[in-house]
Backbone atoms as SQL, in Angstrom:
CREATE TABLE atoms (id INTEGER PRIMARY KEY, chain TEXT, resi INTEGER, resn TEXT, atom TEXT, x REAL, y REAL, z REAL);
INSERT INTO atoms VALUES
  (1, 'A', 1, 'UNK', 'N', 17.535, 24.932, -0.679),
  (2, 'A', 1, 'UNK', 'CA', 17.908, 23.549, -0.405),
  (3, 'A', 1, 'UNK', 'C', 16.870, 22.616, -1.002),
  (4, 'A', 2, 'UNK', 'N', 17.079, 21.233, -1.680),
  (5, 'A', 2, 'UNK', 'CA', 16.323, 20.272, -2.134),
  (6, 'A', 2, 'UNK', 'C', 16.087, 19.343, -0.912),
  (7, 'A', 3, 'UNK', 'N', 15.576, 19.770, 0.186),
  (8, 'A', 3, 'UNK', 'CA', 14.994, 18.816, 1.040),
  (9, 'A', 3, 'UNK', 'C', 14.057, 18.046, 0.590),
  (10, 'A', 4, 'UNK', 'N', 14.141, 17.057, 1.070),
  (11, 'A', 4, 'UNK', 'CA', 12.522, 15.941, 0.462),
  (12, 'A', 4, 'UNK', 'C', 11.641, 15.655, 1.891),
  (13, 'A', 5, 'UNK', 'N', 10.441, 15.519, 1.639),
  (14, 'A', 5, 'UNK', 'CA', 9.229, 15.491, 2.242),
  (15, 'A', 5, 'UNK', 'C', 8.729, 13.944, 2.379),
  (16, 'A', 6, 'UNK', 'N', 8.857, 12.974, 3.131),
  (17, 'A', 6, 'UNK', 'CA', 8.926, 11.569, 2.730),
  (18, 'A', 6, 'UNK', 'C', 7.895, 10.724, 3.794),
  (19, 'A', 7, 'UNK', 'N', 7.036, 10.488, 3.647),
  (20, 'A', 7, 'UNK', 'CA', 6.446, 9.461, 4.869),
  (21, 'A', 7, 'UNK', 'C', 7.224, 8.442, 5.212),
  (22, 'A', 8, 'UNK', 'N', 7.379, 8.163, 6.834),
  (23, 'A', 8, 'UNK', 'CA', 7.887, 7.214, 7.354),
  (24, 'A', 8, 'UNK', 'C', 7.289, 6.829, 8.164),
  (25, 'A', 9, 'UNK', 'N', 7.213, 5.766, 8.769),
  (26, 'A', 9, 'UNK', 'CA', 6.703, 5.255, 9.705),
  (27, 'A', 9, 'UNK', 'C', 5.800, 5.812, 10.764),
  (28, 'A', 10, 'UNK', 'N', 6.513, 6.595, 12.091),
  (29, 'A', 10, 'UNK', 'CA', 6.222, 7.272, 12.662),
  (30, 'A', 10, 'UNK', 'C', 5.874, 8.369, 12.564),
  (31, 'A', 11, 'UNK', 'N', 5.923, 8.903, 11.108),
  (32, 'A', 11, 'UNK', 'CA', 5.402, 10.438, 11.035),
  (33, 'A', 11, 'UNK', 'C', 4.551, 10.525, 9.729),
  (34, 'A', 12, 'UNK', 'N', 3.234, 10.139, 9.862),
  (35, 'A', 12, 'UNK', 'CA', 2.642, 9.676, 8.680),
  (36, 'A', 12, 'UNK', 'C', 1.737, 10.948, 7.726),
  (37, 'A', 13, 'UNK', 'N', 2.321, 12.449, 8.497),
  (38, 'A', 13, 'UNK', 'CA', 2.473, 13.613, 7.780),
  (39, 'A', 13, 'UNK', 'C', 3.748, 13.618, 7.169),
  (40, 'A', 14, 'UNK', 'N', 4.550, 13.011, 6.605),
  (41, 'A', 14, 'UNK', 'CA', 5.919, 13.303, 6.602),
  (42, 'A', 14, 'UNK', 'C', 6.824, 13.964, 7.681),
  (43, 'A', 15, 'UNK', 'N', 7.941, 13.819, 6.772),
  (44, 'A', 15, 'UNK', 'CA', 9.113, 14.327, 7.811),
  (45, 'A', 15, 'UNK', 'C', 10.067, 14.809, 6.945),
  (46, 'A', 16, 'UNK', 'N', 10.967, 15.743, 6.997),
  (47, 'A', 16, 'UNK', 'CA', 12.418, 16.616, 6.357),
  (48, 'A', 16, 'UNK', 'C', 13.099, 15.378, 6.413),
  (49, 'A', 17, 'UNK', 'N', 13.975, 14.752, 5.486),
  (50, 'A', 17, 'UNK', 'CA', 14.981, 14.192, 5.561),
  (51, 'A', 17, 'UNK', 'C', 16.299, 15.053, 5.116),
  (52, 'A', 18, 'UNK', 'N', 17.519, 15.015, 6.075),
  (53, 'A', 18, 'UNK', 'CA', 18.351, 16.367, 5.489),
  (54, 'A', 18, 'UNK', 'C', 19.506, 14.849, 5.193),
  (55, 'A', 19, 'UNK', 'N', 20.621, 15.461, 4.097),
  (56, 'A', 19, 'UNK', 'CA', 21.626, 14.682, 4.113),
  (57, 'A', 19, 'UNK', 'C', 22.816, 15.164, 3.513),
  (58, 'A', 20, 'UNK', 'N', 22.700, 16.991, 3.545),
  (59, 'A', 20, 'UNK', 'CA', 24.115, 17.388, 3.242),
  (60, 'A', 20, 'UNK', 'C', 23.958, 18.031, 4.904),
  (61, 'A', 21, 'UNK', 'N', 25.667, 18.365, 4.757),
  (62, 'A', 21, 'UNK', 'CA', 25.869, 19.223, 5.912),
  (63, 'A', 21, 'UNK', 'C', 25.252, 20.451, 6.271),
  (64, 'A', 22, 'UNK', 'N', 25.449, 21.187, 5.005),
  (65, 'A', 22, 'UNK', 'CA', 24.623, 22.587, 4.816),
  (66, 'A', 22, 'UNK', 'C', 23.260, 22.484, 5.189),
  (67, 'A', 23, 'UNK', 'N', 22.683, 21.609, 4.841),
  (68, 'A', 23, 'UNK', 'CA', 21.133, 21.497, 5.253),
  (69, 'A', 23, 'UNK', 'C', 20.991, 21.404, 6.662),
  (70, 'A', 24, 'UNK', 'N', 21.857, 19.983, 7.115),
  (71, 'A', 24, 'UNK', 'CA', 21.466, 20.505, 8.670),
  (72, 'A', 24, 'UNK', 'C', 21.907, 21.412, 9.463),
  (73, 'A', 25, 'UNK', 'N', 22.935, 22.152, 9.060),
  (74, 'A', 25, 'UNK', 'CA', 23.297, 23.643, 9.441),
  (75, 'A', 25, 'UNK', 'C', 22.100, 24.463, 9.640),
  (76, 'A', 26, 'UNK', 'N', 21.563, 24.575, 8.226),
  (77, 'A', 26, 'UNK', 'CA', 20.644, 25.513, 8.049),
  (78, 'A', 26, 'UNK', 'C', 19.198, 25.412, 9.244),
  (79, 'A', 27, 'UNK', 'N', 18.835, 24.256, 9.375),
  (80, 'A', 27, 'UNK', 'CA', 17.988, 23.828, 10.045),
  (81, 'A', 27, 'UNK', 'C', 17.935, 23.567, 11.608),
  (82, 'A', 28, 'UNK', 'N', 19.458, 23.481, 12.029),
  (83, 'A', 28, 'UNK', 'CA', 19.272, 23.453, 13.280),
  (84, 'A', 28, 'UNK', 'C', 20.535, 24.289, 13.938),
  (85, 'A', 29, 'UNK', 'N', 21.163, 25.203, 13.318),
  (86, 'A', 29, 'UNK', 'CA', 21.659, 26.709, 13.232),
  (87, 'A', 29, 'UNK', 'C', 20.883, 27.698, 13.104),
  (88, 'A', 30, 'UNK', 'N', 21.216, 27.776, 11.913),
  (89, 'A', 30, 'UNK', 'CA', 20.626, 28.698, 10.704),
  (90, 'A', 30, 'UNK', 'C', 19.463, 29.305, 10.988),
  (91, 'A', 31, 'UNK', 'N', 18.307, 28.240, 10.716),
  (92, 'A', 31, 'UNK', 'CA', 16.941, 28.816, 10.835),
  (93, 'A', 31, 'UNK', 'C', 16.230, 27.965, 11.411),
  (94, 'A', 32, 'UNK', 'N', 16.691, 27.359, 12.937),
  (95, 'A', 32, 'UNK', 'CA', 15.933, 26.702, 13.539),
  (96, 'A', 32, 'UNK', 'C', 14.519, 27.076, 14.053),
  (97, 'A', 33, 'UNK', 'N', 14.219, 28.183, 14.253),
  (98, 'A', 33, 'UNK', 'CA', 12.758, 28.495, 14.863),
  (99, 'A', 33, 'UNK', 'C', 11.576, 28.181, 14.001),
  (100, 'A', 34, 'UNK', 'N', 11.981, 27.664, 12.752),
  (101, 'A', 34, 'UNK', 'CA', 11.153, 27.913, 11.741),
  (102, 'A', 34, 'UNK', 'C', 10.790, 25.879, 11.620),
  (103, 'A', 35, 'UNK', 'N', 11.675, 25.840, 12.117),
  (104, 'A', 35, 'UNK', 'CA', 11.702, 24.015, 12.154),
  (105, 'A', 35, 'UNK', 'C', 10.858, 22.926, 13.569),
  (106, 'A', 36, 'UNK', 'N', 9.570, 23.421, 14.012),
  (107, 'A', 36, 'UNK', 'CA', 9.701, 22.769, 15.359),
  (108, 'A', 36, 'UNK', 'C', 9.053, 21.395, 15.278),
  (109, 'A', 37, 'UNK', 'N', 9.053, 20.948, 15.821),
  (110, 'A', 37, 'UNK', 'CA', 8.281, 19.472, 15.955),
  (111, 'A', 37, 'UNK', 'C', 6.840, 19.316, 15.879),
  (112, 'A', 38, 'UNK', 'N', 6.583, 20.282, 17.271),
  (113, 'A', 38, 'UNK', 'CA', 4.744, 20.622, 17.208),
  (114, 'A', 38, 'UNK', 'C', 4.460, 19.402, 18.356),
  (115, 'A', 39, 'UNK', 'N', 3.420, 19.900, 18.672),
  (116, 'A', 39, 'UNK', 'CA', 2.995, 19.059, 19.746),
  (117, 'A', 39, 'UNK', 'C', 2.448, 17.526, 19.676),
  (118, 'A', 40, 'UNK', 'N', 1.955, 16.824, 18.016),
  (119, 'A', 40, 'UNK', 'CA', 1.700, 15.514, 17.955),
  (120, 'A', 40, 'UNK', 'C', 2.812, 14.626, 17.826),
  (121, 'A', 41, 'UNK', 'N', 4.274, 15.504, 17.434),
  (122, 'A', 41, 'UNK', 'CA', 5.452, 14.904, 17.534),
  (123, 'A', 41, 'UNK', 'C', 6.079, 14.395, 19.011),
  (124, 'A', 42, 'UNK', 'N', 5.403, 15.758, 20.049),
  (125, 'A', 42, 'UNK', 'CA', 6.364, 15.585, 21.029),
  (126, 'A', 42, 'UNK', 'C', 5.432, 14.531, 21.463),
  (127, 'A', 43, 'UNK', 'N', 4.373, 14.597, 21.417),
  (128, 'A', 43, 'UNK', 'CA', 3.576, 13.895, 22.229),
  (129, 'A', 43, 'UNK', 'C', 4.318, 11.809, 21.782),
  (130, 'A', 44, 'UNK', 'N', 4.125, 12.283, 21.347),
  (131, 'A', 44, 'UNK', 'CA', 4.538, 10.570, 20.658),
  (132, 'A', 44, 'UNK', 'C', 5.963, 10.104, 20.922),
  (133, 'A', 45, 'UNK', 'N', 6.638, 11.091, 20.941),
  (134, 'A', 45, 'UNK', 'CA', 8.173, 11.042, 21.342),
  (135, 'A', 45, 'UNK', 'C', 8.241, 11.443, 22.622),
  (136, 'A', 46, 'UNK', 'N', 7.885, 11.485, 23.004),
  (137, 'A', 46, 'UNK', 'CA', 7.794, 11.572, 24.751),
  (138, 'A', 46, 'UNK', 'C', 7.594, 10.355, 25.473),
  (139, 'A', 47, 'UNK', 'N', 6.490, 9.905, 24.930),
  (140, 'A', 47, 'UNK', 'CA', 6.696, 8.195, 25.304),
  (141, 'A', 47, 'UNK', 'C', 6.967, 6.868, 25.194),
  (142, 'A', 48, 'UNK', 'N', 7.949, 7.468, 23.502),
  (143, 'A', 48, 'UNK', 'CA', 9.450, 6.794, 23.499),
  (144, 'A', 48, 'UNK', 'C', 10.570, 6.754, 24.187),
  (145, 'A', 49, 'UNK', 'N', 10.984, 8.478, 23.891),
  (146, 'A', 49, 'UNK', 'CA', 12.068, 8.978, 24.555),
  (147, 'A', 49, 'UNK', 'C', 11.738, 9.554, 26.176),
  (148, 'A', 50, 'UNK', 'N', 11.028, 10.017, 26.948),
  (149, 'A', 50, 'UNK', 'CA', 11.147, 10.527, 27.909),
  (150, 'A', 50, 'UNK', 'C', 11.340, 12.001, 27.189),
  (151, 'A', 51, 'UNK', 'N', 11.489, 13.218, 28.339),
  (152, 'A', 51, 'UNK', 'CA', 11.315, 14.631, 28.079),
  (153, 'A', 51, 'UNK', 'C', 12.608, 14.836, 27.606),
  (154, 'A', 52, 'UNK', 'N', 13.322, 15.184, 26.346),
  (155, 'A', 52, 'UNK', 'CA', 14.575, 15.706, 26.252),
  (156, 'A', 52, 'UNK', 'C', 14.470, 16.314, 24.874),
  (157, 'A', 53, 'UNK', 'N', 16.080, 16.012, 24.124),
  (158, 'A', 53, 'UNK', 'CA', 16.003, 16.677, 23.423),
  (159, 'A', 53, 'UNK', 'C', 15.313, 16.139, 21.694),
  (160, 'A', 54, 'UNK', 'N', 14.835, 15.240, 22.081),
  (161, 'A', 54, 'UNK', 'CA', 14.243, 14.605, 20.412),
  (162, 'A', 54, 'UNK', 'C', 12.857, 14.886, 20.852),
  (163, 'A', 55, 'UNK', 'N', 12.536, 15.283, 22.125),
  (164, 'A', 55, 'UNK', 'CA', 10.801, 15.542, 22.316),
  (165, 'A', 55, 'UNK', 'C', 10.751, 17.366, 22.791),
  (166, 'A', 56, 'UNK', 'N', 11.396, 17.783, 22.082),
  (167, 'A', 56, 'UNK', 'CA', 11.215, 19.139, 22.753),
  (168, 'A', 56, 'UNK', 'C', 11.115, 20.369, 21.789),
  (169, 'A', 57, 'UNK', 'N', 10.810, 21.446, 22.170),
  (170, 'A', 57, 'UNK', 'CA', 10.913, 22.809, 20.849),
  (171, 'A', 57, 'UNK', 'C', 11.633, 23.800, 21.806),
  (172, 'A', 58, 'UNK', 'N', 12.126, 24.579, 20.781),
  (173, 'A', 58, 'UNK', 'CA', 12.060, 26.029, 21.761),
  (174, 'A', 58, 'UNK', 'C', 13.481, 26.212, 22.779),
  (175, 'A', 59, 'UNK', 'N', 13.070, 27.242, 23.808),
  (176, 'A', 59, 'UNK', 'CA', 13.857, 27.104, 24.670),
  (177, 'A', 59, 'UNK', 'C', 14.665, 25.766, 25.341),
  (178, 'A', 60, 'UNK', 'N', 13.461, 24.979, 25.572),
  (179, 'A', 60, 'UNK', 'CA', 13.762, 23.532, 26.210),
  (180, 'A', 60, 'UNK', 'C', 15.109, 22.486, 25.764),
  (181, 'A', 61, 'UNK', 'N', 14.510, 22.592, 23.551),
  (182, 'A', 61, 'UNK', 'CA', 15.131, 21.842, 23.316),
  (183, 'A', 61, 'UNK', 'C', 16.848, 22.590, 23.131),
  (184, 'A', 62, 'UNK', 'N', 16.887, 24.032, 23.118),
  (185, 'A', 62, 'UNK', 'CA', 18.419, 24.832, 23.135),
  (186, 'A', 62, 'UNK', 'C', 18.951, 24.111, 24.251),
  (187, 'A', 63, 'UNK', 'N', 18.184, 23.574, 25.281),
  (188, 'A', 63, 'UNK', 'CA', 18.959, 23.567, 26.815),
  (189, 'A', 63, 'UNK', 'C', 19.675, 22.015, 26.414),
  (190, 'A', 64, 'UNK', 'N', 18.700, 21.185, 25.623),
  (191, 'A', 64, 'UNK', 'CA', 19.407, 19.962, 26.231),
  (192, 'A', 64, 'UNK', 'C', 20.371, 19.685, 25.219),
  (193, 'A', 65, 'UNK', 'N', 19.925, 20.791, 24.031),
  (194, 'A', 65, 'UNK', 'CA', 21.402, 20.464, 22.584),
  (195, 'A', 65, 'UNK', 'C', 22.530, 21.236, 22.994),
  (196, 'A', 66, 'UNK', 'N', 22.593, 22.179, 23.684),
  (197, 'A', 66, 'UNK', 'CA', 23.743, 22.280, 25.017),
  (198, 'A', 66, 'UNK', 'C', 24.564, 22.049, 25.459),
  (199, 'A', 67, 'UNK', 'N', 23.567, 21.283, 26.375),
  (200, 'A', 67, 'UNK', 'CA', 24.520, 19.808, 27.101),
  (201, 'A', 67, 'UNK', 'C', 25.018, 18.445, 26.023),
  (202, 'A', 68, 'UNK', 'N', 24.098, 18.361, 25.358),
  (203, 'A', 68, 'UNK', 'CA', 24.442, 17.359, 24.702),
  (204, 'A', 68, 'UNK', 'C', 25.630, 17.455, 23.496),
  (205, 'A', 69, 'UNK', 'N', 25.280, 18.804, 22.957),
  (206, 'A', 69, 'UNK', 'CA', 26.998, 19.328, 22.099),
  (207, 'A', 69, 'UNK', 'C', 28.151, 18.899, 22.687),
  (208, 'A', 70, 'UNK', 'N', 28.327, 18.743, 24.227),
  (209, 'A', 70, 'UNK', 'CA', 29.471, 18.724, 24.574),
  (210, 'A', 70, 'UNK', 'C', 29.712, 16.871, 24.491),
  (211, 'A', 71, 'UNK', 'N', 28.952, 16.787, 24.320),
  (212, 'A', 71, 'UNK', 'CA', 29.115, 14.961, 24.348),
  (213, 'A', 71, 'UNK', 'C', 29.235, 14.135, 22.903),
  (214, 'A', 72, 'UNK', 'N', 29.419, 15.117, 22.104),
  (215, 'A', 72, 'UNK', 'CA', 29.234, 14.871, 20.422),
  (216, 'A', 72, 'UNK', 'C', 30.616, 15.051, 20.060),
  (217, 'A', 73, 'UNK', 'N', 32.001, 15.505, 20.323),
  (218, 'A', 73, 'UNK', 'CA', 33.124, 15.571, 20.199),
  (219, 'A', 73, 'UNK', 'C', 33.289, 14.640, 18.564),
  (220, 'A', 74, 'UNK', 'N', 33.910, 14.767, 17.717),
  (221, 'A', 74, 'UNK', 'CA', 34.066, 14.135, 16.376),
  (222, 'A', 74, 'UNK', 'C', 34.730, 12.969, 17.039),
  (223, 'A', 75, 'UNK', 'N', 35.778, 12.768, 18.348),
  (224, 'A', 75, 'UNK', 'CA', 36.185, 11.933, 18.426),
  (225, 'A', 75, 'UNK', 'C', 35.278, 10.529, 19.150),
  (226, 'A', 76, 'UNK', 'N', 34.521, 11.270, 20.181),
  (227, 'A', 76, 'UNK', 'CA', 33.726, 10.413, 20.363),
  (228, 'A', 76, 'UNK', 'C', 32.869, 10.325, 19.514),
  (229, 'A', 77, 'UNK', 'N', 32.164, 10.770, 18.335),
  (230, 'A', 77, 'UNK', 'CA', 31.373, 10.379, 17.572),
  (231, 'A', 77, 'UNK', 'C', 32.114, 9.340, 16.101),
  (232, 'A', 78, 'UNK', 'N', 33.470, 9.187, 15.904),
  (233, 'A', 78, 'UNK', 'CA', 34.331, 8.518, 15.158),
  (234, 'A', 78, 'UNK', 'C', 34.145, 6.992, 16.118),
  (235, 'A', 79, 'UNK', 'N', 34.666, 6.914, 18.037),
  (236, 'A', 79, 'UNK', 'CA', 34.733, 5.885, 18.265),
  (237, 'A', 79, 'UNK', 'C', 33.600, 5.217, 18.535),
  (238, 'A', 80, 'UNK', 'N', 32.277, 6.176, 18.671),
  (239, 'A', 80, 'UNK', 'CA', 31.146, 5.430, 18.536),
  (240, 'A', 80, 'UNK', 'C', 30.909, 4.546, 17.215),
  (241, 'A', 81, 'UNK', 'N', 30.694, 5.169, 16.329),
  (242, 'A', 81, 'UNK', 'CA', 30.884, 4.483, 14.691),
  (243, 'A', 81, 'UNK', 'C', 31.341, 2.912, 14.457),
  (244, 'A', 82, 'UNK', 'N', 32.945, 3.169, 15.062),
  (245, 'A', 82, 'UNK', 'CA', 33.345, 1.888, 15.297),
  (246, 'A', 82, 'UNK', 'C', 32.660, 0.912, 16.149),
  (247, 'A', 83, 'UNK', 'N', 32.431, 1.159, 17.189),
  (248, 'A', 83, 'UNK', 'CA', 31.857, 0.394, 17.893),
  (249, 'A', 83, 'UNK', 'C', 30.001, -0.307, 17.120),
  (250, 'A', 84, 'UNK', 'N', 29.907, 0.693, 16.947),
  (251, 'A', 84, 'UNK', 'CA', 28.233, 0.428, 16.017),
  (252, 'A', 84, 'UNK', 'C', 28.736, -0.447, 15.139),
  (253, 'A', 85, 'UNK', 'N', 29.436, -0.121, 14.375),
  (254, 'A', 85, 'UNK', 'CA', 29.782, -0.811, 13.176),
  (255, 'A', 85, 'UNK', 'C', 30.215, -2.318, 13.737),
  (256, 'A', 86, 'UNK', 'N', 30.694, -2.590, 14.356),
  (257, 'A', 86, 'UNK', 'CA', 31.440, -4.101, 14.898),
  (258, 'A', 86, 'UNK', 'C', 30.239, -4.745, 15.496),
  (259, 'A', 87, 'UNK', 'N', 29.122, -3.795, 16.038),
  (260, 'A', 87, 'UNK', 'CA', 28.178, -4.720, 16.975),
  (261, 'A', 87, 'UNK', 'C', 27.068, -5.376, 15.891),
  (262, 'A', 88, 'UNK', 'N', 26.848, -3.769, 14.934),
  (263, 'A', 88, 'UNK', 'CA', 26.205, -4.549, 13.696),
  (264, 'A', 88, 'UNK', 'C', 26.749, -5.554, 12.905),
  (265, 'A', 89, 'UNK', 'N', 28.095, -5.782, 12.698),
  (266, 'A', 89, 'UNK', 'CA', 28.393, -6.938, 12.136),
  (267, 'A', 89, 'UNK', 'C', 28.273, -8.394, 13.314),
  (268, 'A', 90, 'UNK', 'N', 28.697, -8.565, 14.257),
  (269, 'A', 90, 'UNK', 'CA', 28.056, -9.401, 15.206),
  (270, 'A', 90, 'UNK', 'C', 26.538, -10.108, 14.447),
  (271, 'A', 91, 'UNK', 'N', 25.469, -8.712, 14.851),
  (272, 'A', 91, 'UNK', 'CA', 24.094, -8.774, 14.900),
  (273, 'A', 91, 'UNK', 'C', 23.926, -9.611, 13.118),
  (274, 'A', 92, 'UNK', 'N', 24.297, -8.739, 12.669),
  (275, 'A', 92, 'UNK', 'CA', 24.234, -9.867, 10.765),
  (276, 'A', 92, 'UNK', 'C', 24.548, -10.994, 11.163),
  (277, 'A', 93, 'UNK', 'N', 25.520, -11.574, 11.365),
  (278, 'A', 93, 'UNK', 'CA', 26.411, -12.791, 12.062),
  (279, 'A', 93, 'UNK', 'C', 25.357, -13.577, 11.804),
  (280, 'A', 94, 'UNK', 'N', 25.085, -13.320, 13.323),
  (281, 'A', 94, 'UNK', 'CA', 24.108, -14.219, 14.276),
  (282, 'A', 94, 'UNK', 'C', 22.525, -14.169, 13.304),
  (283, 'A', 95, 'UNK', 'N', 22.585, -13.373, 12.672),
  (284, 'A', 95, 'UNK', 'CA', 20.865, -13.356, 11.932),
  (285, 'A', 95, 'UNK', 'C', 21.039, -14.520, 10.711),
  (286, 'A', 96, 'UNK', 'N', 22.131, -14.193, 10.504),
  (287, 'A', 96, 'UNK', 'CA', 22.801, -15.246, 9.022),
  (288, 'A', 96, 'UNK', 'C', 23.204, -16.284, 9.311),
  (289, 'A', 97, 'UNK', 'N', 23.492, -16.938, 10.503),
  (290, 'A', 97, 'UNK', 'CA', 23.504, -18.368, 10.674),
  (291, 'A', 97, 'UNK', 'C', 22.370, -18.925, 11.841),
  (292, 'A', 98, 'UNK', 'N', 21.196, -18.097, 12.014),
  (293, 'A', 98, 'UNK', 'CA', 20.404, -18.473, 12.493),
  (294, 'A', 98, 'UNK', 'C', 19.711, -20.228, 12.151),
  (295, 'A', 99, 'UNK', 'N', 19.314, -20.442, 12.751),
  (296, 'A', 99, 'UNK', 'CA', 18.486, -22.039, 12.848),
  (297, 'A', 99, 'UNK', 'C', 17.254, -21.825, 13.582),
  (298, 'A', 100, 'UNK', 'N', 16.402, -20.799, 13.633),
  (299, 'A', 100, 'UNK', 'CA', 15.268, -21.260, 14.549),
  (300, 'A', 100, 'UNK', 'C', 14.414, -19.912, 13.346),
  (301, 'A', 101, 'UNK', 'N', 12.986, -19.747, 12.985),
  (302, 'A', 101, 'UNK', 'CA', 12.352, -18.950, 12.912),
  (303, 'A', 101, 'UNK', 'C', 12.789, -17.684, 13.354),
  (304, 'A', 102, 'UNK', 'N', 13.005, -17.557, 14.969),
  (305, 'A', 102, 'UNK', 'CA', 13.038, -15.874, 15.944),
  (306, 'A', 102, 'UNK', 'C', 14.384, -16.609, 16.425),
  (307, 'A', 103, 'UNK', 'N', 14.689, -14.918, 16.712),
  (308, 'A', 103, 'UNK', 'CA', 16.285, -15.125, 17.644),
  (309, 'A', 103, 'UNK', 'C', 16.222, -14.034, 18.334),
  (310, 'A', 104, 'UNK', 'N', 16.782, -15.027, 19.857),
  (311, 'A', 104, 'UNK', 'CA', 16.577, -13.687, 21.193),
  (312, 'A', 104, 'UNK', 'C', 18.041, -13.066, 20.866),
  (313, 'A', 105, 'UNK', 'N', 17.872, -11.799, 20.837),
  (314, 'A', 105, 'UNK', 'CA', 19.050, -10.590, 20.642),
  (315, 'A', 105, 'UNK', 'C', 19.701, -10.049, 22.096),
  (316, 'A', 106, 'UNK', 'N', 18.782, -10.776, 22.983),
  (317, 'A', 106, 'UNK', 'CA', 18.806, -9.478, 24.050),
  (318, 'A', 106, 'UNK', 'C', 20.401, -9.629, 24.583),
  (319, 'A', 107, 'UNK', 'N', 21.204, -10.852, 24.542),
  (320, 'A', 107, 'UNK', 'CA', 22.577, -11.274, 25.312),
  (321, 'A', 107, 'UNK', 'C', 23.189, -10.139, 24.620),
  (322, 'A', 108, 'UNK', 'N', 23.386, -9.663, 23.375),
  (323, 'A', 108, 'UNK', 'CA', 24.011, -9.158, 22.387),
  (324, 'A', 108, 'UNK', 'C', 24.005, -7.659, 22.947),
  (325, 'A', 109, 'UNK', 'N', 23.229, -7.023, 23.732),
  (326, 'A', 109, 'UNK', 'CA', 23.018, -5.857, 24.386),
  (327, 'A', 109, 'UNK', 'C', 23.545, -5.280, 25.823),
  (328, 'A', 110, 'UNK', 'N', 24.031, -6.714, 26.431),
  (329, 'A', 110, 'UNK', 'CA', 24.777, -6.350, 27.496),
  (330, 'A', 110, 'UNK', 'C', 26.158, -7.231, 27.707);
């Protein structure tokens, strides 16, 4: 696989960016044991996310991709899309006819 190795932000060792299917097959099928986070990842993502499955390795993180498979359905992941997609156009909206320097977002969230 031509994975790329890319600094981003939060991971200023790099990070895998995958973007065929096969790749993330491979990686979180395939040959997941070989893929873990490591402990300066979790550590940092832990007190983003709380303990789950974007802060976890191993056994832990099998348990919560699990539970969470069952909540990934193509259909709910199609009507999520939509919904993202409509809120981000909103969010452009409102950034593109702004009038002030800053704009509070937060109404836009609930």
């Amino acid at each position: 696989f031509a994975m790329a190795l890319i600094e981003v932000g939060l991971f200023p060792r790099g990070a895998i960016v995958l973007v065929r299917p096969e790749e993330v097959r491979y990686v979180l099928e395939t040959n997941f044991e070989n893929y873990i986070k490591g402990p300066n990842v979790i550590e940092g993502a832990q007190e983003l996310v709380g303990n789950g499955i974007f802060s976890s390795d191993g056994s832990v993180w099998q348990f919560h991709r699990k539970v969470a498979s069952r909540m990934f359905t193509k259909q709910i992941m199609q009507n999520s899309a939509e919904v993202m997609l409509s809120q981000t156009n909103k969010l452009i909206s409102v950034l593109r006819n702004k009038t002030q320097s800053s704009v509070d977002i937060q109404d836009m969230f609930f």
